[in-house]
N, C-alpha and C positions, 0 to 999 in steps of 0.2 A: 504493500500500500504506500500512496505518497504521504513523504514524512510534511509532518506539520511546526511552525516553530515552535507549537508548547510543549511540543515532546523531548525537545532538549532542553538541558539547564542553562538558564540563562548564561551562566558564568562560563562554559562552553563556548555558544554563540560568540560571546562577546570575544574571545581567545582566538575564535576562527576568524573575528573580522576583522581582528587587528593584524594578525597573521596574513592574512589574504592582500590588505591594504599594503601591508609592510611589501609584501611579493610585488605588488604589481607598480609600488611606487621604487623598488629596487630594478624591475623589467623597464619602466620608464626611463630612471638615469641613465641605463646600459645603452637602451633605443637609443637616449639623444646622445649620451659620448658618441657611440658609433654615428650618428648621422653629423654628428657637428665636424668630424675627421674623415668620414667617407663618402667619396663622389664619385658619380658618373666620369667626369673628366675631370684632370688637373692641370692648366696651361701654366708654362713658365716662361713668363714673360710678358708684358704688357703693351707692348707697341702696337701698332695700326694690325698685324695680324693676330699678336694676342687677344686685345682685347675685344676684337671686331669677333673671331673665336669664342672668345667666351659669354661675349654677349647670346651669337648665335645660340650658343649649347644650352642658354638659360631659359633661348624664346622657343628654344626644342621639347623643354621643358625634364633637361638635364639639370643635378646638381653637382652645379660646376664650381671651381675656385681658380683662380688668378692669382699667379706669383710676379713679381718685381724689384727689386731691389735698389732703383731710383725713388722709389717713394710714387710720385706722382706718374701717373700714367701716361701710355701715350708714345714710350721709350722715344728714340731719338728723335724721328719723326717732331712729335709736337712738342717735346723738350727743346732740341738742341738743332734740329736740322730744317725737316721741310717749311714747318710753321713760319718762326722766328727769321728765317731766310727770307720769308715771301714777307713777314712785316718790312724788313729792311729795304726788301729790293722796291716795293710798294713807294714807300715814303720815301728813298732815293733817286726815283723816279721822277715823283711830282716836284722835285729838289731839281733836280735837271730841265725836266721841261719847263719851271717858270726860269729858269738859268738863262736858258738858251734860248727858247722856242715864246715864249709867249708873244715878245715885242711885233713878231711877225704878225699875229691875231690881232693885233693892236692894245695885246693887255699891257701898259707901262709899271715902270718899277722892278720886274720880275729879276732884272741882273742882277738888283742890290739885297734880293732877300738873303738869309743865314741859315745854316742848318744848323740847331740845339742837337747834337749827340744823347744828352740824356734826356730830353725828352722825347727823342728818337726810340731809346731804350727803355724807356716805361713805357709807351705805346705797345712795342712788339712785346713784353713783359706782359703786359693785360691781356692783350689776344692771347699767347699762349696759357696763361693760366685759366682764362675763361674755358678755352677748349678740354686742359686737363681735368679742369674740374667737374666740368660736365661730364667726362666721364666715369670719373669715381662717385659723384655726387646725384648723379642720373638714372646712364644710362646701366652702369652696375647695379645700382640699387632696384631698378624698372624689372631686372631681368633674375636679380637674385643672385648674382656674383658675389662670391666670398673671398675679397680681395686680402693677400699674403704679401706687408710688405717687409721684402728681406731678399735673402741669397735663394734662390729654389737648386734645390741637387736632387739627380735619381739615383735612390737609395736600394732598386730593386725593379722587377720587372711592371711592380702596383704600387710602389710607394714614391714619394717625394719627400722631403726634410726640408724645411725650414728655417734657415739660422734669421729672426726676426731684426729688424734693424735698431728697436729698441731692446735687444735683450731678448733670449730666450729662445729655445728650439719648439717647433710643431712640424708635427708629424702627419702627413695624408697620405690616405690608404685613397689609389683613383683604380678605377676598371678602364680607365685610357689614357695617356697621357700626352701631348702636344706640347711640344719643345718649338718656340718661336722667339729666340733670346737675341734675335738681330746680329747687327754689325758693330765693329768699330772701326776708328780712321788705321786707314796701314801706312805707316812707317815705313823708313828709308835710316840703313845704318849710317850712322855720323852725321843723325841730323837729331838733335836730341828736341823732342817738343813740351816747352814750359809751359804753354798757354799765355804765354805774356809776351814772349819775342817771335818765338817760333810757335806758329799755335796751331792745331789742327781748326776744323770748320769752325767745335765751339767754340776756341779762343778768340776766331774771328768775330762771331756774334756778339761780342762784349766789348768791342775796342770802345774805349773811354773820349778817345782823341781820333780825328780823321790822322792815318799815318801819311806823312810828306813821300815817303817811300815803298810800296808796295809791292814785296815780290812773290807770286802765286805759283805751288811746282804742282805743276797737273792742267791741262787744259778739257779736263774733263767736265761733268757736269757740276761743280760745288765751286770748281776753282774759276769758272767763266762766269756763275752767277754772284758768287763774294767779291769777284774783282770787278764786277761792273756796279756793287753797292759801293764800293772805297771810290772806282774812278770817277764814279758820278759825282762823289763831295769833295771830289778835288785829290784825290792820290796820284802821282806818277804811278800806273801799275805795270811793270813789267810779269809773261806769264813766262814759263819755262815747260816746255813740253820732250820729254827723252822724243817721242816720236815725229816723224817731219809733217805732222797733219794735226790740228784739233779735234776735239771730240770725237775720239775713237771710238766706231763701230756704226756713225751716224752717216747717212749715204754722201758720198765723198762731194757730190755737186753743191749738195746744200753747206755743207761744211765749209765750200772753199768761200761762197758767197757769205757765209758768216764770218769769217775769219776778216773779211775788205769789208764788212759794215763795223764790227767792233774796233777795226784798229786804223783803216783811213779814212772812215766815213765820219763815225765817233769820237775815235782819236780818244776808247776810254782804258785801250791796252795797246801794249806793244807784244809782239809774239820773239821768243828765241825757241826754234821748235830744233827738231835733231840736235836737243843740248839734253846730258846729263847731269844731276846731281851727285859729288863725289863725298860734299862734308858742309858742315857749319859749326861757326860759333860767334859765339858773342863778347865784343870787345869795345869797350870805349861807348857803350850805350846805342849799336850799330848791331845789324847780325851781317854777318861775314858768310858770302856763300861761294864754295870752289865749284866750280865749271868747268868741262869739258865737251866738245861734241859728240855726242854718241856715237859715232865711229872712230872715234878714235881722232885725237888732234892736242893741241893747245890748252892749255887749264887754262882759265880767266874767274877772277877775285869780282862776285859782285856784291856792291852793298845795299844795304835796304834798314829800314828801322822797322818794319815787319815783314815777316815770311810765313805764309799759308801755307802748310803741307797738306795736298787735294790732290793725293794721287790714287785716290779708290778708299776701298774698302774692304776687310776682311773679317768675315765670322765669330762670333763672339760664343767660344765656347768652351776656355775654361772655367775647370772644377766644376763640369757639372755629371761628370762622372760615366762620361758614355765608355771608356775603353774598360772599366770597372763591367758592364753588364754586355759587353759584345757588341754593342753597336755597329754596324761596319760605318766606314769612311767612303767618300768618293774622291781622295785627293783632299781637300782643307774641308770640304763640306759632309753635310751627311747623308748617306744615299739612301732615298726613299726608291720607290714604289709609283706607280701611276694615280696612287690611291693616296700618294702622302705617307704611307706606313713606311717605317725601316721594317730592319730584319727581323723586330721582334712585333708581330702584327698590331699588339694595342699599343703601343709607342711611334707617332705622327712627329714628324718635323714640317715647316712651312718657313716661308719667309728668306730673309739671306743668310740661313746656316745651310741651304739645300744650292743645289743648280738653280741656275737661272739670273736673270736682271736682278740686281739689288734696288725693288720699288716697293713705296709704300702698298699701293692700290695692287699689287703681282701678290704682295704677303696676303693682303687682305680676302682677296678671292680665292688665294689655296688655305686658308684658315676657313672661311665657307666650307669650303670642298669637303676640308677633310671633318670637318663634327657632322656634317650633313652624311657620310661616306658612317660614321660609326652610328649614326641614326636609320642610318639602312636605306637612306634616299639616292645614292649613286651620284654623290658633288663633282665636280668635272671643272676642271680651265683651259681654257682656247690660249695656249701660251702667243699663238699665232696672233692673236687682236687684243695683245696688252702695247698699251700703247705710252709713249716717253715723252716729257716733255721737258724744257731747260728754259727757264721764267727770266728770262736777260729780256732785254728789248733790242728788235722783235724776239718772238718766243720762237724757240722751235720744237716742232713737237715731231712724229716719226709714228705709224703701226707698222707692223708686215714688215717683206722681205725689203731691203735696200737692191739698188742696182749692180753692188758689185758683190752679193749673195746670189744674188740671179743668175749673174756671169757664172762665178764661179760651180754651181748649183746644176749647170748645163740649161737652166729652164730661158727657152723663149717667151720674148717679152714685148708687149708695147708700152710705147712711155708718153703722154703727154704733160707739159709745163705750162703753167700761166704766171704768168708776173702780175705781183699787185700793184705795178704799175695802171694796166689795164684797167685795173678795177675802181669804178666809179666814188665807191661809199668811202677806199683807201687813198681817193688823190681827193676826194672832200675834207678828208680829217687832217692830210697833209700826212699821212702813215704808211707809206707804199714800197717800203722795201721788202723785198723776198719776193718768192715765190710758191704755188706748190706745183709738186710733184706725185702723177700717178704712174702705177705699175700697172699690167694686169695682162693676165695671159695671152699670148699671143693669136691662139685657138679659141681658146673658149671668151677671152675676156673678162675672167672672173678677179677679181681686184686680187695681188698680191702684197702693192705695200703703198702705202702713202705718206707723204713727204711735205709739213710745210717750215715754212721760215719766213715769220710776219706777224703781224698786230693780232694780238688774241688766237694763235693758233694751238694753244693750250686748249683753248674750248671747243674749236671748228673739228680739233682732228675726230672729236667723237662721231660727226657724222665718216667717217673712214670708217673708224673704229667697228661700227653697228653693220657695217657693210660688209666687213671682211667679217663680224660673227658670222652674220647670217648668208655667205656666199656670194653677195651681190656683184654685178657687173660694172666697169666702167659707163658703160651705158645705161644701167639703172641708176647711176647718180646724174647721170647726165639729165635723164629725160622728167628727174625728180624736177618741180616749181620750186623754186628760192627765191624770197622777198626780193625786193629789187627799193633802194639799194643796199646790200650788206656786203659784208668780206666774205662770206659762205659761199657767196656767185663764183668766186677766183675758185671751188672744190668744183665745181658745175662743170667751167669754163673748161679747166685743168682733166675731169673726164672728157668732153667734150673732145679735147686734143686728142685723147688715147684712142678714140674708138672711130673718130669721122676728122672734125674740124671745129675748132674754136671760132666764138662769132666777134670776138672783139678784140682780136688781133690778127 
């Protein structure tokens, strides 16, 4: 028969309920230790792919955590590089055009304006903290991100470690883990960098004083846009390139055409390209750089009272313990998988510790891929339509294959070029330098790469961009309608050449 409560003693009763209570409020503590330390995923690292990662994993409705060890999120990116670069380049711009250019619109005075450096530097200070913040402050908290600030190491094939920046170790148990720990500046022996004479990008971002002297080693993407913020407020900038070309890897037509806008047309560099760096130092409040030509010749002493080292970048990834668990390597990077997985399938790398372009927006879309890929939705990147761009003026931006990829490649090709000369809405603004440049099969006409160098090409290239995802033809840009007048028409124009005839030239 069912028992009734008055058939036991109450003193009973009361021993089984405190008993029972005691259990299940002892089952509770255990529940939450275990859930406050174990997740679905554990990314390490907070930049444009970390966190863009673990936001996703949050809106997958993963419990996910986020490591870092700069504190504020965002890593280099909206720290130290892309942001704070484009504050500077932004406001040394508008610093230049009323310098130079306004008298002509008929705006007066603009010669005698001044550039404040430190209010220069709170400005770019406030955007980037607004953007950090928003992320910890937001879009973490929107999604459920259990932000770790400190060192992150894998301690195992499921575990991470924590050495906290305030003190103290935690420990997370993940059932996946994504390693997105970015880059740092790479270095050149006998060139020691203090961030005060010799500085890599971020010392550059901080200079107190416009430098009288400017010398940039890298004609790359950091060293073309930091030396057009110094030349724009008045630096002699000299760049130094080992190689005899700028901007390696960008299609060599466009390059040459930027190299005669930035230094005869601007006159905001001087280029010494086929030049090596052999040594530095610092004397007499001066840095001292030894020079020779890369094939070999003549040392030559140049001086400078700052020197930018911007000769790339390289993977950031010590002590986090991968040769400890077998990770393989691909050379400095670590070798994934089509999926983003290395060798140990629930361990993902993204970003610039893997192959590929060191970009923010490249990390971001393989951090996509890969929590989407452990959510069982099959994430995917079109390395082919990630698309580059260098924020100088004009911009130049790049998707797809270049011309001398093509050559080499064996693939036939047709090419059409439009100058923004041509272009209506660019001889209105008085902004007409560059060009773009399309690629596209010879046979079928399906777009291989596009090419611009001119005013706003940072934004235009996305109509490229959308074209080469989705397989379009030179001739379906062409036959698209574009406002009339904009700089977009020069993308029209520029198919237009590839496939029949351009109508305004």
């Amino acid at each position: 028969r069912k028992a009734r409560l008055g058939d036991f003693p109450t003193e009973m009763l009361s021993r089984n309920i405190v008993l029972r209570t005691r259990s299940r409020s002892l089952a509770s503590s255990i529940r939450f230790f275990s859930d406050a330390k174990e997740y679905d995923c554990v990314v390490i690292g907070a930049g444009p792919g970390g966190y863009v990662a673990a936001v996703k994993a949050g809106q997958l409705g993963m419990k996910v955590a986020c490591i870092d060890k700069r504190g504020p999120p965002g890593g280099t990116c909206l720290n130290v590089g892309c942001i704070p670069s484009k504050a500077l380049l932004n406001a040394s711009h508008h610093y230049y055009d009323a310098k130079k250019h306004f008298k002509k619109y008929g705006i007066k005075g603009g010669e005698k304006v001044e550039m404040d450096v430190e209010l220069m530097m709170k400005a770019k200070e406030k955007a980037v903290k607004g953007l950090t913040g928003g992320i910890e402050g937001t879009l973490f908290k929107k999604s459920k991100v259990d932000y770790y600030k400190g060192f992150g190491k894998l301690t195992g094939q499921n575990e991470v470690s924590v050495d906290m920046n305030e003190g103290g170790k935690e420990v997370l148990k993940a059932k996946n883990i994504l390693i997105a720990t970015g880059s740092d500046s790479a270095n050149i022996p006998g060139v020691p960098v203090d961030e005060k004479m010799i500085c890599s990008s971020t010392g550059a971002l901080e200079f107190t004083e416009v430098p009288e002297k400017l010398v940039v080693i890298g004609a790359g993407v950091i060293g073309l846009e930091m030396g057009s913020v110094w030349g724009r407020l008045g630096s002699d900038v000299t760049v130094i390139e080992f190689l005899d070309r700028i901007t390696p890897g960008i299609d060599a037509e466009i390059a040459k055409q930027f190299q005669t806008i930035l230094s005869r047309k601007q006159k905001l560099m001087n280029f010494k390209l086929g030049t090596k760096v052999l040594g530095a130092s610092v004397e007499g409040g001066k840095v001292l750089l030894k020079t020779a030509p890369s094939k070999g010749g003549d040392e030559e002493v140049i001086e400078a009272d700052k020197v930018l080292l911007s000769i790339g970048r390289t993977p950031y990834l010590d002590g986090l313990g991968l040769e400890d668990l077998g990770i393989e390597m691909d050379g400095r990077v670590i070798k994934t998988n089509s999926h983003l997985q290395t060798n140990i399938p629930n361990i993902y790398a993204i970003g610039d510790c893997i192959k590929g372009a060191m970009l923010a927006h490249k990390a971001e879309e393989e951090g996509i891929a890969a929590i989407e890929h452990i959510a069982g939705l099959g994430g995917h990147v079109n390395y082919e339509a990630i698309p580059n761009v260098i924020y100088t003026h004009p911009e130049l931006a790049t998707v797809g294959k270049n011309e001398e990829e093509l050559k080499e490649a064996g693939i036939k090709y047709k090419k059409g070029v439009f100058p923004f000369m041509a272009n209506s809405r660019a001889r209105t603004i008085d902004d007409a330098d560059g060009m773009v440049k399309v690629l596209a099969d010879a046979e079928t006409d399906r777009l291989l790469g596009v090419h611009m160098l001119g005013p706003a090409a940072g934004e235009m290239i996305m109509e490229a961009v959308i074209g080469i995802e989705y397989g379009a033809s030179s001739e379906d840009l062409a036959r698209t309608c574009h406002a009339h007048p904009t700089l977009s028409e020069a993308v029209k124009e520029a198919c237009m050449a590839t496939y029949d005839k351009p109508i305004h030239i």
